[in-house]
N, C-alpha and C positions, 0 to 999 in steps of 0.2 A: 340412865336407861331403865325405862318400868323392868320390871322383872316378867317371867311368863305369867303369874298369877294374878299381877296387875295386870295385864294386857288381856286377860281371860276375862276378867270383872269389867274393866271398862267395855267391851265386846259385849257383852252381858246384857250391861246396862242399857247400850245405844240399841242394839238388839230391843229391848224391852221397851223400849218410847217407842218404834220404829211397831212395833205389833199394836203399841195403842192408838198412833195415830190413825193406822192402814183399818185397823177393824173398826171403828165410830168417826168415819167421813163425815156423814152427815149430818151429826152432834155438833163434832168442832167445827165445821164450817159456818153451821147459824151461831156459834159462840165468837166465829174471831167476825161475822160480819154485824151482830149485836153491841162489842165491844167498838165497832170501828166507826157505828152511829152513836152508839154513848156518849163516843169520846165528842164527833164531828159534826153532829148534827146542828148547833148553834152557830158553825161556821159561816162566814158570806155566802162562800159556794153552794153549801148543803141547802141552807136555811129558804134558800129560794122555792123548795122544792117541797117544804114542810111547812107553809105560811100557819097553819094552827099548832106548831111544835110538837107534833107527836108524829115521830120517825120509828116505824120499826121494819123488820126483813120484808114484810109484803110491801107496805107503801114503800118503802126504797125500791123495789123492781118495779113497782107502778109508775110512781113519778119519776124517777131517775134517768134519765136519758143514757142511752149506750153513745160514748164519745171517741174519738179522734185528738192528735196531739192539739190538734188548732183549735178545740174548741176549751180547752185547760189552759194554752200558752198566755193567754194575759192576765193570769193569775199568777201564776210563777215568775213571768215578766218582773208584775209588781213587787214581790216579793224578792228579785235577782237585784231589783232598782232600791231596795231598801224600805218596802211598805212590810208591815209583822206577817209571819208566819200563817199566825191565828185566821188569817180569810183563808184559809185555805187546810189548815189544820190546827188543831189543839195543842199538838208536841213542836219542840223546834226543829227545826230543821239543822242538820248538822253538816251537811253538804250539798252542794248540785250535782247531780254524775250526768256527764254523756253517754248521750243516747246516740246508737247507729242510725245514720240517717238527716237529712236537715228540716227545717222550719225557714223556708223563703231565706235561704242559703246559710242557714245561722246553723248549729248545731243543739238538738234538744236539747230540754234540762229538764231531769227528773229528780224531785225532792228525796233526800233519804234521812232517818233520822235513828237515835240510837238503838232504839230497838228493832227498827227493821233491818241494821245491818248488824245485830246480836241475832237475830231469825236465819240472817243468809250465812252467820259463823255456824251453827246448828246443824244447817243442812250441810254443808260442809264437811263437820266432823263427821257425819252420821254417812255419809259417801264414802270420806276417807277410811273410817272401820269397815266398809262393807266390803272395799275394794282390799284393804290388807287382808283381808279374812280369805279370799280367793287365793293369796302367794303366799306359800312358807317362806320364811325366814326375809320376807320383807320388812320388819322392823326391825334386824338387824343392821342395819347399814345406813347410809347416807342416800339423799335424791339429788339428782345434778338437774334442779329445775332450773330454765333459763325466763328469767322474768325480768319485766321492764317496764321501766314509769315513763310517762310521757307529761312535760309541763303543765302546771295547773294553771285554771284561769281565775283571776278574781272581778268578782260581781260589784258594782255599786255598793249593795247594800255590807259589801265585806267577806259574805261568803265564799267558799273557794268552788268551782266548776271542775270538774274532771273524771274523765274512764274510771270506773268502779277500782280495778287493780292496785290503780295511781295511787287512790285512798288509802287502800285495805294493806298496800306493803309500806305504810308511814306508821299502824298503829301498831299498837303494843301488842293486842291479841296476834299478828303476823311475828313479829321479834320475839316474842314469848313462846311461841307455839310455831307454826311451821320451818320459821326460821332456821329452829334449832337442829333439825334434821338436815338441813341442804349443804351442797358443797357451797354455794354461792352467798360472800359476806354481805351484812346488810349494806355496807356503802358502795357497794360492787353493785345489786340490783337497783341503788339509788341515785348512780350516778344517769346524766340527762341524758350523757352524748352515749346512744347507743352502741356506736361502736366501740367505744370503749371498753361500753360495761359487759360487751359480749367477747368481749377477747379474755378480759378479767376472769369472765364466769366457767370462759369455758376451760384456762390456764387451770383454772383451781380446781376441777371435775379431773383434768387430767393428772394433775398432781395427788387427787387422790381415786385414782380409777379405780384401786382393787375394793374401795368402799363404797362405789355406788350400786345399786339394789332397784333404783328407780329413775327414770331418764323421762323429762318429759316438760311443758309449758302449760300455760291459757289455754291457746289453739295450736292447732296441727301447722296453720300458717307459719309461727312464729320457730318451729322446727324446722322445717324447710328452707327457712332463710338458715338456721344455725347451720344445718347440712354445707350451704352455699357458701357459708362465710368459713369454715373448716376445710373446706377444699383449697378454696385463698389463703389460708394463713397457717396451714400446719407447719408449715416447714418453719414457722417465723414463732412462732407455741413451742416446736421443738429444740430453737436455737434458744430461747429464753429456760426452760427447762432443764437445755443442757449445760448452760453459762452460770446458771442460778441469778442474771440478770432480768430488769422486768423491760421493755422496748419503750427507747425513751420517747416514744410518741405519745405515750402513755400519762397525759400530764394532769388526768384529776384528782384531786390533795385524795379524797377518798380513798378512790382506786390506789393510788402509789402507799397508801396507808397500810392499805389491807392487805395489800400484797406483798408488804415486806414482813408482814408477818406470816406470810404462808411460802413465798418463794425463799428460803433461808440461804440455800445450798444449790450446787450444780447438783445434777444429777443425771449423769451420762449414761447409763441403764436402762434407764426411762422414759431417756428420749429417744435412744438408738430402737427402743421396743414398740415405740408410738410411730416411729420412722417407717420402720420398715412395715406397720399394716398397711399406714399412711399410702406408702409406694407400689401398694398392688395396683395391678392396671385397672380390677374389677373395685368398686364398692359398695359390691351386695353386702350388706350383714355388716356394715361398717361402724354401727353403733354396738353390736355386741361383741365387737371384736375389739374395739375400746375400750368396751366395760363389759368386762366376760359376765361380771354378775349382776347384770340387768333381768329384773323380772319381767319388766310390763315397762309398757311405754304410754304414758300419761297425760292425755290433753282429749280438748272438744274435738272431734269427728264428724259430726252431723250436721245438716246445713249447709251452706256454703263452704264448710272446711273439707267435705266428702272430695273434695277434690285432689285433698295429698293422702289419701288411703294408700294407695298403689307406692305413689315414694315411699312413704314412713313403712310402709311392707316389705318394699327393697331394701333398702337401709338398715332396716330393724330384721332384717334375715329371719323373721318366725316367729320374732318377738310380739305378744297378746297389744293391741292396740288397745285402751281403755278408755273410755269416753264417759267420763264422771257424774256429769251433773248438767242438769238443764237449768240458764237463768238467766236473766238481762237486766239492762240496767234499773225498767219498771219491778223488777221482782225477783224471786227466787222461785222456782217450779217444784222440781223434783229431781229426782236421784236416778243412777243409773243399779238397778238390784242384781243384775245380772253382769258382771265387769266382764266378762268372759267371752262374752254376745260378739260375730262377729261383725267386723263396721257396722254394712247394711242392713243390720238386724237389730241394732240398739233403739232398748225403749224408755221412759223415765217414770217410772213409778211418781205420781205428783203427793206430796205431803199435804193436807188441807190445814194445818196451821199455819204458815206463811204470807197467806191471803187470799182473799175470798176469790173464787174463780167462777164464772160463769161460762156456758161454753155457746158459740154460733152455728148450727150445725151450715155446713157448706156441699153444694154438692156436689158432685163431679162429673162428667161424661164419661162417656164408654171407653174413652183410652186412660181413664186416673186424672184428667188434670181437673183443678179448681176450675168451676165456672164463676164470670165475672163479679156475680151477684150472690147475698146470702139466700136460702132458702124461706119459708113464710114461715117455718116454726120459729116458736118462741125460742130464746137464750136456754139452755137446761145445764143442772146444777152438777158439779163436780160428782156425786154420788149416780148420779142417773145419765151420764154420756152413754153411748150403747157400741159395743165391740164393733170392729169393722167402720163404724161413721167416720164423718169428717168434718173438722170445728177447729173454728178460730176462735182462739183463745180470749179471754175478758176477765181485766183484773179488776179488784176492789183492795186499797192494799192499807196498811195500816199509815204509809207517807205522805196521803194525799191523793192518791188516785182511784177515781170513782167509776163505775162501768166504762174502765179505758181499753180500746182496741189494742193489741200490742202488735198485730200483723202475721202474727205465729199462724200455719194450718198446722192440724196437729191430725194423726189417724189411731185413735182406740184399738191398740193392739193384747190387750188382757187385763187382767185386777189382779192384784197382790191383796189378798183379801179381798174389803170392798175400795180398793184406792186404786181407782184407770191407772191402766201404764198404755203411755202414747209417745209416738214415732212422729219424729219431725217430719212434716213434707215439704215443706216451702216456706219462703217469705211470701206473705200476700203482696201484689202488686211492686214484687221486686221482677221485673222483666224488661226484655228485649222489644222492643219497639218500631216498626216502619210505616206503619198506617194504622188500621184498626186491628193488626194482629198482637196479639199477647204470648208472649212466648216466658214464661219461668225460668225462676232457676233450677228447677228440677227439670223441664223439658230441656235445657240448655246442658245441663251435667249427664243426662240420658246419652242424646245425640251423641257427646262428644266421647263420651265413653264407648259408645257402637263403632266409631273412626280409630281410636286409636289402635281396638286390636288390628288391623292393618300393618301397623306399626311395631308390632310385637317380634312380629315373625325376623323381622331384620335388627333386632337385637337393641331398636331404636323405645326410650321410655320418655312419656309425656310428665315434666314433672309440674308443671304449671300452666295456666292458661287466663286468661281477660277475654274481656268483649267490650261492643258499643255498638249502635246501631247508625250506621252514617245515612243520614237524608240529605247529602251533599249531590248524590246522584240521583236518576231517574230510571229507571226506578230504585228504591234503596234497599237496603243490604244491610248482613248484620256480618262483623270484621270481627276477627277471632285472632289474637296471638296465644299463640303456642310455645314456651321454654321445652324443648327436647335434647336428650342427651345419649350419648351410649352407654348401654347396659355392663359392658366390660373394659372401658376405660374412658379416659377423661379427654379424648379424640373430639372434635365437633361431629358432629351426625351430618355425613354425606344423604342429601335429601336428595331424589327423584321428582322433577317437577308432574310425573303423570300418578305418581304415589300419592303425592298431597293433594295433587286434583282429584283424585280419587277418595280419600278423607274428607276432602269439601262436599264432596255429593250425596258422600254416606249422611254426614251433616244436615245437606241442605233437606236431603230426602228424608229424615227423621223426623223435621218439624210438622208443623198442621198445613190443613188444607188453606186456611185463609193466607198463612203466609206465604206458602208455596202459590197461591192467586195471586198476592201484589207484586210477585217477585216478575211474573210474566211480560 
């Protein structure tokens, strides 16, 4: 354990990059996109674009086309198939990661290589100092992160394909460094079969409750299932705790490995003490009442995860929701500076050494939503976005991707110095569909959010919901499931069919005019 004056000094320091980067935006930004034609510019891909070999910042925004995943994919194709790196960058490529989203039903592939995922360990550390720096005595203790790999795929050419996570908790930088803080052992977050490794994780958080300090995942999704999956299995956690046996369903070498070194003993005390929170009828506050000394509860919030705000707030009884860091599998963005920020109010300060960013300005109508189309101005550079606008995001990155759309709207909500801090709005072109209307995911989280308080007052909580738009009918319709529960106990929710028809209206009535046209 660093001591306090270690922990002062590294603070210090990240602090101290974190003021150089924010004050000369506009410096490092023509250095890391100078660097990323230095490197690139003899490339197949590049090279098309510089037929006399002389690439620098302005002929790159000149000749360079602003692109789409489909107009890169047969170059990465090639490369997936076993053609070099080199057409398409100078560095190797050291993984494929998926991307959200598919390619004519395949799932993207975005290059990454060792320095740009040394860029996204950086942004990282420099979130995680920012956010400890908000909670006393949070580096005392343990995190009960709940993390988990999903099968990797392999490429022709040998490469491995998969979720960023998948990677990043195989390397050493993860074993060496976050690792070392969490209840959860590395062969516990490494085993495949989910559910395993979530009974594992979460056995071992409870076995050491009184040392967890930080509770939290990726996404806010991936909590809500751990919620769902502790309501099913406490009693089955408590009888393994109380026996000091581990439940012989439990059959991966890993798991059964790591858990004989941590389940040693019964321990009747501690399971009778988990039992009885377990047994209240109500489970408001049911994560700090597990771990009394929970600081902050730790995952992405924004986007489409806005959606378990309200559970993780029931749950988490009061407890600060912290929403870290902005990034995807094209990049790394920015940081969250303000951990504090409540949900709907988080922004990400962007770091301009990561990679080059150019912004779309988009415009909106008179009720906030994105219209279809970009606006006629030019792309403007991460130093000159302007407060209040609104812009789709455009990388250049050090892995291969050149003015790539990544789908992000994003809305200029202040500078940290001179570095934008911006508010997620939406996926572009992630919507609901029945003719030629366009409905978002932000119009879609609006709505649903104005219905449910309906729902409030009868002590009924919306903890989840989907959609799809059926053109099965005449006319079509957009289908909405709803997971609801009671507020004070584990009872199914007695529904009123003119209640929920009432919810639907609220609903329907919140959408646009075109929709509410096709609907007629």
């Amino acid at each position: 354990m660093a001591s306090e004056k270690e922990i002062k000094e590294i603070y210090e320091n990240g602090m101290n990059i974190l003021e150089d980067l924010t004050n000369n935006v506009q410096e490092i930004q023509e250095q890391v996109l100078e660097e990323i034609l230095k490197r690139n510019a003899g490339t197949e891909y590049l090279s098309r674009f510089f037929p006399n070999g002389q690439a620098d910042n302005q002929s790159f925004k000149t000749n360079v086309p602003i692109i789409a995943y489909e107009d890169i994919k047969p170059y990465i194709d090639r490369i997936a198939n076993g053609e070099t790196s080199s057409i398409l960058l100078a560095y190797r490529i050291i993984q494929l990661l998926l991307s959200t989203g598919t390619s004519g039903g395949q799932p993207k592939l975005i290059p990454m290589t060792a320095e740009s995922f040394e860029k996204r360990m950086s942004d990282l550390l420099l979130s995680d100092l920012v956010t400890r720096k908000c909670f006393s005595g949070s580096d005392e203790g343990k995190s009960l992160y709940l993390y988990f790999i999903k099968p990797e795929m392999e490429t022709p050419s040998g490469l491995k394909a998969s979720f960023f996570t998948t990677f990043y908790f195989k390397t050493e930088s993860f074993k060496n460094g976050l690792a070392k803080f969490c209840t959860s052992t590395i062969d516990t977050i490494l085993c495949l079969d989910n559910k395993q490794s979530m009974f594992c994780q979460l056995l071992t958080g409870l076995l050491q409750r009184d040392e967890v300090v930080r509770f939290g995942s990726t996404f806010a999704s991936v909590l809500a299932r751990t919620i769902k999956f502790l309501e099913d299995y406490w009693r089955e956690l408590c009888c393994n705790i109380r026996t000091g046996y581990l439940s012989d369903w439990i059959i991966d070498p890993g798991c059964k490995n790591a858990m004989s070194l941590i389940l040693t003993r019964p321990n009747r005390e501690l399971a009778d003490s988990i039992q009885q929170i377990c047994e209240d009828k109500s489970w408001e506050g049911i994560i700090v009442k597990l771990w009394p000394k929970i600081k902050y509860i730790h995952c992405i919030i924004t986007g489409s995860m806005s959606q378990y705000v309200s559970l993780l707030e029931f749950y988490g009884g009061g407890i600060p929701l912290v929403s870290p860091i902005y990034n995807s599998s094209e990049s790394s963005f920015g940081i969250n500076l303000k951990p504090l920020s409540k949900p709907f109010d988080v922004s990400y300060t962007f770091l301009p050494n990561t990679a080059y960013f150019e912004f779309l300005p988009v415009g909106k109508d008179g009720e906030g939503k994105a219209q279809e189309t970009w606006t006629d101005d030019e792309p403007v550079d991460l130093a000159n976005v302007k407060l209040g606008r609104y812009y789709e995001v455009v990388v250049t990155t050090l892995a291969g991707l050149y003015r790539y759309t990544v789908g992000d709207v994003l809305k200029v909500t202040g500078f940290y110095n001179k570095s934008p801090q911006f508010q997620f709005v939406e996926r572009r072109n992630v919507v609901l569909s029945i003719d030629v209307d366009k409905t978002t995911e932000e119009d879609l989280s609006k709505a649903i959010m104005k219905a449910k308080l309906i729902l409030e007052p009868l002590g009924i909580m919306l903890t989840t919901y989907s959609s799809y738009a059926d053109t099965s009918l005449t006319p079509g319709r957009y289908v909405l499931f709803w997971e609801l529960k009671m507020k004070c106990s584990n009872d199914l929710p007695k529904l009123d069919a003119k209640i929920m028809e009432q919810c639907c209206c609220i609903v329907e009535e919140s959408f646009d005019f075109t929709y509410k046209s096709h609907r007629k």
